[in-house]
N, C-alpha and C positions, 0 to 999 in steps of 0.2 A: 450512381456508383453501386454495383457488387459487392458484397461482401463473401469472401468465399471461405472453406474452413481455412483456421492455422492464418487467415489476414491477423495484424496485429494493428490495433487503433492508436496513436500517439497522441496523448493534448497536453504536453508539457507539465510545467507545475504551475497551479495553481496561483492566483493572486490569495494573500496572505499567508504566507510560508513563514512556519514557526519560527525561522532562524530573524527574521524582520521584526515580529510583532515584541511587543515592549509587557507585559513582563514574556519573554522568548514560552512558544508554546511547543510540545513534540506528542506526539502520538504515543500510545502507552497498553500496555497490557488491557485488554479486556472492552478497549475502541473498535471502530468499525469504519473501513474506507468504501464509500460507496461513488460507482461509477457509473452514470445511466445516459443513456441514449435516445431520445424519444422513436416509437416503432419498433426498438430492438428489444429490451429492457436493462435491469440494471445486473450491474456485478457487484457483488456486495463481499468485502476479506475482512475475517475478523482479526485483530494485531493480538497477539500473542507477545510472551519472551520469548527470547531465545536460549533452548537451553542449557547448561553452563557445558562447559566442555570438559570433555574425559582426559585426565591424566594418562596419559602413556606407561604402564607396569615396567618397572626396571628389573633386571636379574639381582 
């Protein structure tokens, strides 16, 4: 198989997903989601917050 730009690679989710595990685990500020390939290498996103959101200014 080709991979050409802008291909997007799907592998579902994972076995052990936070929502399953017993005490429940999530991902959190200052984690690291790594995705590799062997031959390609890896993508690596560091998880951040989200930052809070702006109030709308009234008259």
């Amino acid at each position: 198989m080709t991979l050409k730009p802008g291909d997007v690679i799907v592998t579902g989710t994972p076995s052990g997903v936070g929502l399953a595990r017993k005490p429940q685990l999530w991902m959190k500020d200052g984690d690291i989601c790594e995705v590799e390939i062997d031959g390609i290498g890896i993508l690596s996103n560091p998880i951040r917050d989200e930052a809070p959101a702006r109030l709308a200014r009234t008259a």
